[in-house]
mmCIF file as Biopython writes it, N, C-alpha, C and O atoms, coordinates in Angstrom:
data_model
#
loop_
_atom_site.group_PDB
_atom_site.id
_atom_site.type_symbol
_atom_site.label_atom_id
_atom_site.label_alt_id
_atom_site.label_comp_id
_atom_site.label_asym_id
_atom_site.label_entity_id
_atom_site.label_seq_id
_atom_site.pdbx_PDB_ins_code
_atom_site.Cartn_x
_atom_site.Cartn_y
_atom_site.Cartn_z
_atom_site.occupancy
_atom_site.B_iso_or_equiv
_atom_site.auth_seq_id
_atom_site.auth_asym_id
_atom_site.pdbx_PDB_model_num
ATOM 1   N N  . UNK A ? 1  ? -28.839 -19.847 -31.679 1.0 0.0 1  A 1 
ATOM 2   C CA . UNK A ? 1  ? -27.813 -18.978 -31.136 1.0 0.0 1  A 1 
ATOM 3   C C  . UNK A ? 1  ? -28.026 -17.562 -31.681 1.0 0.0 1  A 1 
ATOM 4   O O  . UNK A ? 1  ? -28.286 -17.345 -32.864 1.0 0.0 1  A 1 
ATOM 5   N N  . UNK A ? 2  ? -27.909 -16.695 -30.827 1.0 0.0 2  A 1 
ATOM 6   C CA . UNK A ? 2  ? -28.392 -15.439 -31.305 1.0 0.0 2  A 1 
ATOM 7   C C  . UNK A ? 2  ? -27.493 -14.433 -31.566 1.0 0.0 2  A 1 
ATOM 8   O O  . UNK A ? 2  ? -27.758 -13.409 -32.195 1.0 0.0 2  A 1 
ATOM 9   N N  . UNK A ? 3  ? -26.087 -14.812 -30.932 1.0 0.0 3  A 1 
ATOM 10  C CA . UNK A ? 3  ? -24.852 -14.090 -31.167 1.0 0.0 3  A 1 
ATOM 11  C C  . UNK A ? 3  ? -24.821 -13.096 -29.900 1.0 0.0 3  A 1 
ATOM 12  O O  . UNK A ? 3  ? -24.404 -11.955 -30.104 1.0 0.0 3  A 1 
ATOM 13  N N  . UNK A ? 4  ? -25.188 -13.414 -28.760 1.0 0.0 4  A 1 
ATOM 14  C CA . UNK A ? 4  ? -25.305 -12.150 -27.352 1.0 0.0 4  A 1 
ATOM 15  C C  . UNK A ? 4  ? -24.522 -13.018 -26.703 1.0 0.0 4  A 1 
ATOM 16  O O  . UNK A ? 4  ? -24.338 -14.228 -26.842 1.0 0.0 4  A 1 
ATOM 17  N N  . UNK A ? 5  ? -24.030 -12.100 -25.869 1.0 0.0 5  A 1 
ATOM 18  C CA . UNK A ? 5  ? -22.723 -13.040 -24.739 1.0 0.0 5  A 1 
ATOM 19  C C  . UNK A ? 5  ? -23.962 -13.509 -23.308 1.0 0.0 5  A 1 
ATOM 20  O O  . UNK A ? 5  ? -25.097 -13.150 -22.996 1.0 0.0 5  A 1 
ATOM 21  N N  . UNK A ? 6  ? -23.069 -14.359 -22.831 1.0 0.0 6  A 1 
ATOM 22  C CA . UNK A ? 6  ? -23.596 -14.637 -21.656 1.0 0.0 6  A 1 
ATOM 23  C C  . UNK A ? 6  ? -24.304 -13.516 -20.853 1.0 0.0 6  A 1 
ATOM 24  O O  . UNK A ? 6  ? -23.812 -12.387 -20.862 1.0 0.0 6  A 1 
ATOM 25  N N  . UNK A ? 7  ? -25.034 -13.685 -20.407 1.0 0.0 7  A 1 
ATOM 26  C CA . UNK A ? 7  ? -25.989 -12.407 -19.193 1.0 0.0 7  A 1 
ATOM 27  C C  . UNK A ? 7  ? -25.115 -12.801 -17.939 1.0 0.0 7  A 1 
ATOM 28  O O  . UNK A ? 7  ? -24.959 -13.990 -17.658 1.0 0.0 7  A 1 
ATOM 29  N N  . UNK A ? 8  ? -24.424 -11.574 -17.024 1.0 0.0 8  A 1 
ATOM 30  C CA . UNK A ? 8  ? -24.298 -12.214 -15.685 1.0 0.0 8  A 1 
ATOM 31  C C  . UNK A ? 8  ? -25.144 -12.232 -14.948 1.0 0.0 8  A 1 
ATOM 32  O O  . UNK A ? 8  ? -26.219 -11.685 -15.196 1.0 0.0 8  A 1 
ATOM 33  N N  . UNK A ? 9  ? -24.903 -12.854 -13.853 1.0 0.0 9  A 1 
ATOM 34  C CA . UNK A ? 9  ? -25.700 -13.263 -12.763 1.0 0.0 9  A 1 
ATOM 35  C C  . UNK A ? 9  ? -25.988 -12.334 -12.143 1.0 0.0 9  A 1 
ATOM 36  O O  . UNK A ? 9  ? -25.176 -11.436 -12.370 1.0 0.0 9  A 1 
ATOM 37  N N  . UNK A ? 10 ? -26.807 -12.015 -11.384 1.0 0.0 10 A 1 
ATOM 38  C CA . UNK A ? 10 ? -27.068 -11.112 -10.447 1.0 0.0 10 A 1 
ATOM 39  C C  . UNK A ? 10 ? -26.638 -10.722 -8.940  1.0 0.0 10 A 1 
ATOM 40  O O  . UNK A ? 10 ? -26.638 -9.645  -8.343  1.0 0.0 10 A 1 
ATOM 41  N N  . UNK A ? 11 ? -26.251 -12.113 -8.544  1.0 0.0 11 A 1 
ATOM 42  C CA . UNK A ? 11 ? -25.263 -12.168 -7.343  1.0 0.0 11 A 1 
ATOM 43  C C  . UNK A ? 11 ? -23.790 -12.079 -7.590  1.0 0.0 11 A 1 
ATOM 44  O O  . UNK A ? 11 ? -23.101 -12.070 -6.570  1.0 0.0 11 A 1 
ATOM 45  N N  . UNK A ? 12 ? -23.213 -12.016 -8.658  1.0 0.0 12 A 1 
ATOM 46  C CA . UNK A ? 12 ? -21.753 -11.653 -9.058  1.0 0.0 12 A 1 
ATOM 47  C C  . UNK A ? 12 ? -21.646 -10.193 -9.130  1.0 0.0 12 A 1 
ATOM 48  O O  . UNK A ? 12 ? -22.261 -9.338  -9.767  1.0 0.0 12 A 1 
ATOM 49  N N  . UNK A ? 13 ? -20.527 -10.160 -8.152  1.0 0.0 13 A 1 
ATOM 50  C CA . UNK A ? 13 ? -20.268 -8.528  -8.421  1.0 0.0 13 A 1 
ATOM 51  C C  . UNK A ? 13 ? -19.151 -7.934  -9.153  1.0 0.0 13 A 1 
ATOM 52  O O  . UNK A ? 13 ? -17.982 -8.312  -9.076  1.0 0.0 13 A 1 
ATOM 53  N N  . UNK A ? 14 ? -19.784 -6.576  -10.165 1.0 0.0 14 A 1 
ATOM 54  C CA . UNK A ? 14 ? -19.023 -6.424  -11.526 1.0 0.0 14 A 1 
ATOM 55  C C  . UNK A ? 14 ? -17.820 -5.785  -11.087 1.0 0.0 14 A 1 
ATOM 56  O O  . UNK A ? 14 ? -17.542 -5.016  -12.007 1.0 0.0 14 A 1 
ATOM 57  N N  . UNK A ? 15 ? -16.827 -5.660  -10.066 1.0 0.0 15 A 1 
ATOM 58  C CA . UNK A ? 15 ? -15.622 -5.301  -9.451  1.0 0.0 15 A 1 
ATOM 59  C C  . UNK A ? 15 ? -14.909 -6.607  -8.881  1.0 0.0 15 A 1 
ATOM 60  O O  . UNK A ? 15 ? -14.308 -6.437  -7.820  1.0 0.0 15 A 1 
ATOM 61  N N  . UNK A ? 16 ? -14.888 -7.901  -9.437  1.0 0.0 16 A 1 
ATOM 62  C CA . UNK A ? 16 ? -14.246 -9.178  -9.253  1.0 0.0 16 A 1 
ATOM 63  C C  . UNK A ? 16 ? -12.192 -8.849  -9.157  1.0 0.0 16 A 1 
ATOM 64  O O  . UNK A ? 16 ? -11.236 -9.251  -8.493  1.0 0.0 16 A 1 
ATOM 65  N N  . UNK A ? 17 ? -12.399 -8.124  -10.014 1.0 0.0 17 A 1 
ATOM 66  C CA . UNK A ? 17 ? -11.015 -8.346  -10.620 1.0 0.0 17 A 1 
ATOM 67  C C  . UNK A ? 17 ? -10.164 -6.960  -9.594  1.0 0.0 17 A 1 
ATOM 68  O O  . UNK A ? 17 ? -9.006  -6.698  -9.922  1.0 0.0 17 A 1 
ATOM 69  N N  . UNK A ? 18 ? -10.648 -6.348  -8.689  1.0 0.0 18 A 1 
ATOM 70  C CA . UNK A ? 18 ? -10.884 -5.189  -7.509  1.0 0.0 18 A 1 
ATOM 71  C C  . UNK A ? 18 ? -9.862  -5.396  -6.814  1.0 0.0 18 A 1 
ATOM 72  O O  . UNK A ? 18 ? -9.527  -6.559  -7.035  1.0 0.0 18 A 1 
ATOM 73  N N  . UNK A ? 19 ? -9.091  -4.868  -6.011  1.0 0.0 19 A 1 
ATOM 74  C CA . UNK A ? 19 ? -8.621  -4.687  -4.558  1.0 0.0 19 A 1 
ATOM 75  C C  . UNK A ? 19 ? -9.220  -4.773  -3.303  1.0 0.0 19 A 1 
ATOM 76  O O  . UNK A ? 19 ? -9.753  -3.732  -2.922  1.0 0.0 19 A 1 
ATOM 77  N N  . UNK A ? 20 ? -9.270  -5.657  -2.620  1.0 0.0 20 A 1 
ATOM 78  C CA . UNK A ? 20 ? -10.462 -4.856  -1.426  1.0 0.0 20 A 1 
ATOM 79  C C  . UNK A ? 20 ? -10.280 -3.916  -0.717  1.0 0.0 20 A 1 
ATOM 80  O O  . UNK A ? 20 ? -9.186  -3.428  -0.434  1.0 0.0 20 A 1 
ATOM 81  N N  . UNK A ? 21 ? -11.479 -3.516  -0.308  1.0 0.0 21 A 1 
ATOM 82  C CA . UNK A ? 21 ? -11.512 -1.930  0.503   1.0 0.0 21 A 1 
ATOM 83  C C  . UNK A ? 21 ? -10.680 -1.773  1.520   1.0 0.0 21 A 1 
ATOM 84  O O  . UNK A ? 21 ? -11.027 -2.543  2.416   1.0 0.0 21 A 1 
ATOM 85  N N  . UNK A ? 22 ? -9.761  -1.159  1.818   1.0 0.0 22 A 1 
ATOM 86  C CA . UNK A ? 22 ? -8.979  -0.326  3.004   1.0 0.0 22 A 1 
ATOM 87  C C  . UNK A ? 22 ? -7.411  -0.878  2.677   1.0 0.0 22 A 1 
ATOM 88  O O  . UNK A ? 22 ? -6.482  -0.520  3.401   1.0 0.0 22 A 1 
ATOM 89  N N  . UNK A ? 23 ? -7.152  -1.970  1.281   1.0 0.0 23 A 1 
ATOM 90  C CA . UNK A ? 23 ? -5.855  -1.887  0.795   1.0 0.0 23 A 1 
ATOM 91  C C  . UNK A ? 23 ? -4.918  -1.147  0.730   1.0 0.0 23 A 1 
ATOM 92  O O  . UNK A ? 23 ? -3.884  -1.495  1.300   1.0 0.0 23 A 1 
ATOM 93  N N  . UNK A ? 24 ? -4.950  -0.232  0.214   1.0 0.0 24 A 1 
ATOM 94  C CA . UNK A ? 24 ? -4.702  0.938   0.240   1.0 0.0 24 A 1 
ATOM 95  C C  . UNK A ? 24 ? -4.319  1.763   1.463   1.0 0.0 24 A 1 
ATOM 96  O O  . UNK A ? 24 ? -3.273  2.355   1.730   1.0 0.0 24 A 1 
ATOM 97  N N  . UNK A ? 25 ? -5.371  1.643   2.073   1.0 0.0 25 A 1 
ATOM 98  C CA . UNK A ? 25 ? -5.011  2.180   3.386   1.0 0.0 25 A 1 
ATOM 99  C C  . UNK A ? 25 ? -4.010  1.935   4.818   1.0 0.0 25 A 1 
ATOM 100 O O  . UNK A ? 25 ? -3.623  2.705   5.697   1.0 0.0 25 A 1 
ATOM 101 N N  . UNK A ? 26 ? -3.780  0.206   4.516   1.0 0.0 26 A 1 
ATOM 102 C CA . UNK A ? 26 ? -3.326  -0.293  4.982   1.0 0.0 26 A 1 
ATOM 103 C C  . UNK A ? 26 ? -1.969  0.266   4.271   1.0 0.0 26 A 1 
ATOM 104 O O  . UNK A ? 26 ? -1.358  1.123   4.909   1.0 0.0 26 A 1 
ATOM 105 N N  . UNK A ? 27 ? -1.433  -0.143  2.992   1.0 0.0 27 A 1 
ATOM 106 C CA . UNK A ? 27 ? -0.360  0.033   2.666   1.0 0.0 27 A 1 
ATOM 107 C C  . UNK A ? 27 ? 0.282   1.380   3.023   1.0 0.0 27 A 1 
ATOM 108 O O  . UNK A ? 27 ? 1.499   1.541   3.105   1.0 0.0 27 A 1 
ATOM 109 N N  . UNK A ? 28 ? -0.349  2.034   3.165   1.0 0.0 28 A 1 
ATOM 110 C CA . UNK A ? 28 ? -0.030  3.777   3.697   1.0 0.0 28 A 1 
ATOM 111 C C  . UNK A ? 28 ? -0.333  3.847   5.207   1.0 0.0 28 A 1 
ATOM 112 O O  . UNK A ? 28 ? -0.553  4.987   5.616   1.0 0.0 28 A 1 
ATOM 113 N N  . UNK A ? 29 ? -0.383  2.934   6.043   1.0 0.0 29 A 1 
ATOM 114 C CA . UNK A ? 29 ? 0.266   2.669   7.053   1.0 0.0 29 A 1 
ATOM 115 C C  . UNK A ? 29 ? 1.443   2.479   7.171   1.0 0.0 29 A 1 
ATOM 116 O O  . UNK A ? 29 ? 2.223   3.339   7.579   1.0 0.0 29 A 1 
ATOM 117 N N  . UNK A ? 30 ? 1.749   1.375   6.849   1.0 0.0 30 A 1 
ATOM 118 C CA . UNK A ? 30 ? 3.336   0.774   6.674   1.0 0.0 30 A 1 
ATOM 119 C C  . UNK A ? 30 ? 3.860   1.662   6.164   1.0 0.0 30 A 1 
ATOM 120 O O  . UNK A ? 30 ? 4.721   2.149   6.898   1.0 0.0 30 A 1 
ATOM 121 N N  . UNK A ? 31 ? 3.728   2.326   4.855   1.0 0.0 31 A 1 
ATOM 122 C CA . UNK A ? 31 ? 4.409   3.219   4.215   1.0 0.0 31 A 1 
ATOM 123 C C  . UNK A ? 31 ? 4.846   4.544   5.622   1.0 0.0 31 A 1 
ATOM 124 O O  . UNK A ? 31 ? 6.009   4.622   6.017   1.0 0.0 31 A 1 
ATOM 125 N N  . UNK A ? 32 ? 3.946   5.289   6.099   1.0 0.0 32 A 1 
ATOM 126 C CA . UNK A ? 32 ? 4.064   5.614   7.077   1.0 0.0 32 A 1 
ATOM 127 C C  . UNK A ? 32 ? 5.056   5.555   8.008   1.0 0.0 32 A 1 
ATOM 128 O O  . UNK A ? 32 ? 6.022   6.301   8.168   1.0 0.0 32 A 1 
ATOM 129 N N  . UNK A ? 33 ? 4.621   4.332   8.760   1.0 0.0 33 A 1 
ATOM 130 C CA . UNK A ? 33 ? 5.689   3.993   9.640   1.0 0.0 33 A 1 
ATOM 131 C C  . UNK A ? 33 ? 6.853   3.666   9.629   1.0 0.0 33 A 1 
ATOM 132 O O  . UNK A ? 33 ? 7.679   3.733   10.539  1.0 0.0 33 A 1 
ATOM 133 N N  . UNK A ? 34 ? 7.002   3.137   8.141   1.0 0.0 34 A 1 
ATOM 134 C CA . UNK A ? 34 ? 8.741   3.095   7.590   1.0 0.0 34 A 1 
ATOM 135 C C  . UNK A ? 34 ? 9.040   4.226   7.543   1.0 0.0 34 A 1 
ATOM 136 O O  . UNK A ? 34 ? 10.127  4.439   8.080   1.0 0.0 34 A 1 
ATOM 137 N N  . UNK A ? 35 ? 8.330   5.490   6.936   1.0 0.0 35 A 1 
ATOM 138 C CA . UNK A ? 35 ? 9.125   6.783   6.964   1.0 0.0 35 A 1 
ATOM 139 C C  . UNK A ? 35 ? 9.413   7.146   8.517   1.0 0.0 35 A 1 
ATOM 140 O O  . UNK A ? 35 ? 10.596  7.309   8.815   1.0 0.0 35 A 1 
ATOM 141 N N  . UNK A ? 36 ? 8.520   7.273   9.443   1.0 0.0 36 A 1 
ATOM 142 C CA . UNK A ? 36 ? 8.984   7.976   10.766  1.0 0.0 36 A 1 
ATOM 143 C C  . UNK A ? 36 ? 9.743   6.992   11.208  1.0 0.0 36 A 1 
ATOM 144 O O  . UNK A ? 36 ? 10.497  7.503   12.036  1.0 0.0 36 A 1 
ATOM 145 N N  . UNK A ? 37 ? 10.027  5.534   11.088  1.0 0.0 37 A 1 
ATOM 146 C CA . UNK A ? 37 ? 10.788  4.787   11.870  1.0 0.0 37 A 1 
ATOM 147 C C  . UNK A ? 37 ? 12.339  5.268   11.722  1.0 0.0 37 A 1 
ATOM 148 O O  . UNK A ? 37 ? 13.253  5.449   12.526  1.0 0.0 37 A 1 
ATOM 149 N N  . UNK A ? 38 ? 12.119  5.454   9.550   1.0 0.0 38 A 1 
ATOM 150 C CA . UNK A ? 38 ? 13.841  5.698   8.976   1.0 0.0 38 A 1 
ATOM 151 C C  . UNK A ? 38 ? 14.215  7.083   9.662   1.0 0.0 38 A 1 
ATOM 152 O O  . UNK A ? 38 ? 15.433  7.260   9.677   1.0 0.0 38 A 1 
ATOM 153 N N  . UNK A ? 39 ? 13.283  8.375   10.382  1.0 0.0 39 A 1 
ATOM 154 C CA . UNK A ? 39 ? 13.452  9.481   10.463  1.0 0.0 39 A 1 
ATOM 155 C C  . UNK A ? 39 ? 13.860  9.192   12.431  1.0 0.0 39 A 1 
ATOM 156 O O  . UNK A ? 39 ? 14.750  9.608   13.172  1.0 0.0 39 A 1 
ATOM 157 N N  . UNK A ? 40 ? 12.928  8.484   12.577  1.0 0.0 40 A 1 
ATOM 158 C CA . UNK A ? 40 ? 13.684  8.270   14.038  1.0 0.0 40 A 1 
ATOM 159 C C  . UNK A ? 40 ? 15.139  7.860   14.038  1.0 0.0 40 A 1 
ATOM 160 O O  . UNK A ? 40 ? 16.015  8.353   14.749  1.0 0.0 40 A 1 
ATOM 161 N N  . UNK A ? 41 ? 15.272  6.962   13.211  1.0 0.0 41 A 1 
ATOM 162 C CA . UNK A ? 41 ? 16.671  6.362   13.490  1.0 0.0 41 A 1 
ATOM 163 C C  . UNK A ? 41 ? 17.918  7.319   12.801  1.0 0.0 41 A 1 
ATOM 164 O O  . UNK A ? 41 ? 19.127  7.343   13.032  1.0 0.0 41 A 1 
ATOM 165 N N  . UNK A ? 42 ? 17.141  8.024   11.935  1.0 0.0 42 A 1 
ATOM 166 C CA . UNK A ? 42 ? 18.418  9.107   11.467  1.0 0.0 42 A 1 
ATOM 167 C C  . UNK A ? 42 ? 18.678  10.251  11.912  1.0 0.0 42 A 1 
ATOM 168 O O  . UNK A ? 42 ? 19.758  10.771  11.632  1.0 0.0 42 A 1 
ATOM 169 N N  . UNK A ? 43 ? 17.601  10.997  12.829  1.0 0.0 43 A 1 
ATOM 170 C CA . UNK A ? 43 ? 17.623  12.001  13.558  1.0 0.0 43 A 1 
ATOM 171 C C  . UNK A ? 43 ? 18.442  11.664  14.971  1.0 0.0 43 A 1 
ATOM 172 O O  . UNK A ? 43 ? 19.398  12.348  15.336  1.0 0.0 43 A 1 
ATOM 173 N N  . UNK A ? 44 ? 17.840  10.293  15.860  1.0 0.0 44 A 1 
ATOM 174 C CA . UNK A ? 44 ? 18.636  9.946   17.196  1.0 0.0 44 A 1 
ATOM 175 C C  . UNK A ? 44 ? 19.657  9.087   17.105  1.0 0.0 44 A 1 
ATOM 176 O O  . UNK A ? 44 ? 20.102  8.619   18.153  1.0 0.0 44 A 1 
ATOM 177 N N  . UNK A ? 45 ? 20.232  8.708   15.844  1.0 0.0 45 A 1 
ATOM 178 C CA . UNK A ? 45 ? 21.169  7.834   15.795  1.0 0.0 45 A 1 
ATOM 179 C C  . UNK A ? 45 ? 22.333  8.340   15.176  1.0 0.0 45 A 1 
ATOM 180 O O  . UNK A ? 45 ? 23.438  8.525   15.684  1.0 0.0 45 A 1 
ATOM 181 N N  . UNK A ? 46 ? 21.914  8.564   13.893  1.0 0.0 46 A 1 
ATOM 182 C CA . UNK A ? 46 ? 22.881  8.954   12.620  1.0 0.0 46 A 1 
ATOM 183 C C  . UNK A ? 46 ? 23.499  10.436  12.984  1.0 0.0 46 A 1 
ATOM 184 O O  . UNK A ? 46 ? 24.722  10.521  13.098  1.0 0.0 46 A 1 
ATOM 185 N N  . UNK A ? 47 ? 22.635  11.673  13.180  1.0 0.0 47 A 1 
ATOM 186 C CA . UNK A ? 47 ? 22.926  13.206  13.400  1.0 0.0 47 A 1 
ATOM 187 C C  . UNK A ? 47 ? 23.269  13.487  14.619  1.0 0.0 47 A 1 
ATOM 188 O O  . UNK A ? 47 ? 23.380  14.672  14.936  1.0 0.0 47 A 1 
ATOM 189 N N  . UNK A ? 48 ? 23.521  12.408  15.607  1.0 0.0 48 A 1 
ATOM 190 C CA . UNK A ? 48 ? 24.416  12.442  16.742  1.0 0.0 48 A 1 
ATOM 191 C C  . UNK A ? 48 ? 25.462  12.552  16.827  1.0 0.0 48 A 1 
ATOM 192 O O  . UNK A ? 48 ? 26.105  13.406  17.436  1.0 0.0 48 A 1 
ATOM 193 N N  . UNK A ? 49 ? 25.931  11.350  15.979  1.0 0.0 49 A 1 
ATOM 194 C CA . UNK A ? 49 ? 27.241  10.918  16.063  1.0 0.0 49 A 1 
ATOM 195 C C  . UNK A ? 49 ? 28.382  11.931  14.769  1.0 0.0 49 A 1 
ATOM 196 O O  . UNK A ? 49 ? 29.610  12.018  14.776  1.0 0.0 49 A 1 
ATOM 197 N N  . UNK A ? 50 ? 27.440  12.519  13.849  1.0 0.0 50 A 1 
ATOM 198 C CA . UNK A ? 50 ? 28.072  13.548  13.141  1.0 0.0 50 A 1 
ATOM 199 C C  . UNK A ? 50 ? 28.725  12.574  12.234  1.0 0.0 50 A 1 
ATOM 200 O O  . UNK A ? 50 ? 28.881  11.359  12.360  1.0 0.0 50 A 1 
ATOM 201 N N  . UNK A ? 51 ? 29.241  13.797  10.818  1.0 0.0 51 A 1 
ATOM 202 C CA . UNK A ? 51 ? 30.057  13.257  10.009  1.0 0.0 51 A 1 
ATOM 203 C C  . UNK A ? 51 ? 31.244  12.304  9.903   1.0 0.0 51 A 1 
ATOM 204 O O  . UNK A ? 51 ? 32.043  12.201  10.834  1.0 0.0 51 A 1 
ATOM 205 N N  . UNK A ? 52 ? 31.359  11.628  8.808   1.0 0.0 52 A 1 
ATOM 206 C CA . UNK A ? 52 ? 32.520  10.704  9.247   1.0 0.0 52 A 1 
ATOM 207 C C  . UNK A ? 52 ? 33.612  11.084  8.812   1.0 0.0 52 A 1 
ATOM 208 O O  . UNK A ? 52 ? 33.782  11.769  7.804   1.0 0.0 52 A 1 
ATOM 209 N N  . UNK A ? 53 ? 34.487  10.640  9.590   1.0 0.0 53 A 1 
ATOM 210 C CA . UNK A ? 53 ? 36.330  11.268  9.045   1.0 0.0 53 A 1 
ATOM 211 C C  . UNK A ? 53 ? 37.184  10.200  9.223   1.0 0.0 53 A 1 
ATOM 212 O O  . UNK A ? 53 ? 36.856  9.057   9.539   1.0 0.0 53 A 1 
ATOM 213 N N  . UNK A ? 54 ? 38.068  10.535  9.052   1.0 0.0 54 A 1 
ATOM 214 C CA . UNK A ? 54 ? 39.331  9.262   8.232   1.0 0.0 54 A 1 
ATOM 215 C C  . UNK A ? 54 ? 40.492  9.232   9.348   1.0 0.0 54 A 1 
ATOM 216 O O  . UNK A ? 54 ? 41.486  8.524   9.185   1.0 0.0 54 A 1 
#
C-alpha cells in the first residue's frame, strides 16, 4: 500500500455532483412567466377595478 487514493477512471466525469446544462435556464423561464403572468393579472384585473373602500 503506498498511501495514494484511488486513480479515477477515465470515463467518469469530474462534474458528477453538477446540475445539468440548461437548468438554470429552464428555471428562468418559469421564473419569467410567473412574473408577466402576476403583471398581467394585476395590470387587467386588479388596476381596473381601483382601490378598495368600506
Amino acid at each position: 500500500m503506498s498511501g495514494e487514493g484511488p486513480t479515477p477512471s477515465p470515463e467518469r466525469p469530474d462534474d458528477l455532483g453538477g446540475h445539468p446544462k440548461g437548468t438554470l435556464a429552464i428555471l428562468g423561464v418559469y421564473g419569467l412567466l410567473f412574473v408577466v403572468g402576476w403583471l398581467i393579472m394585476y395590470f387587467w384585473v386588479f388596476v381596473p377595478r381601483g382601490v378598495l373602500t368600506e
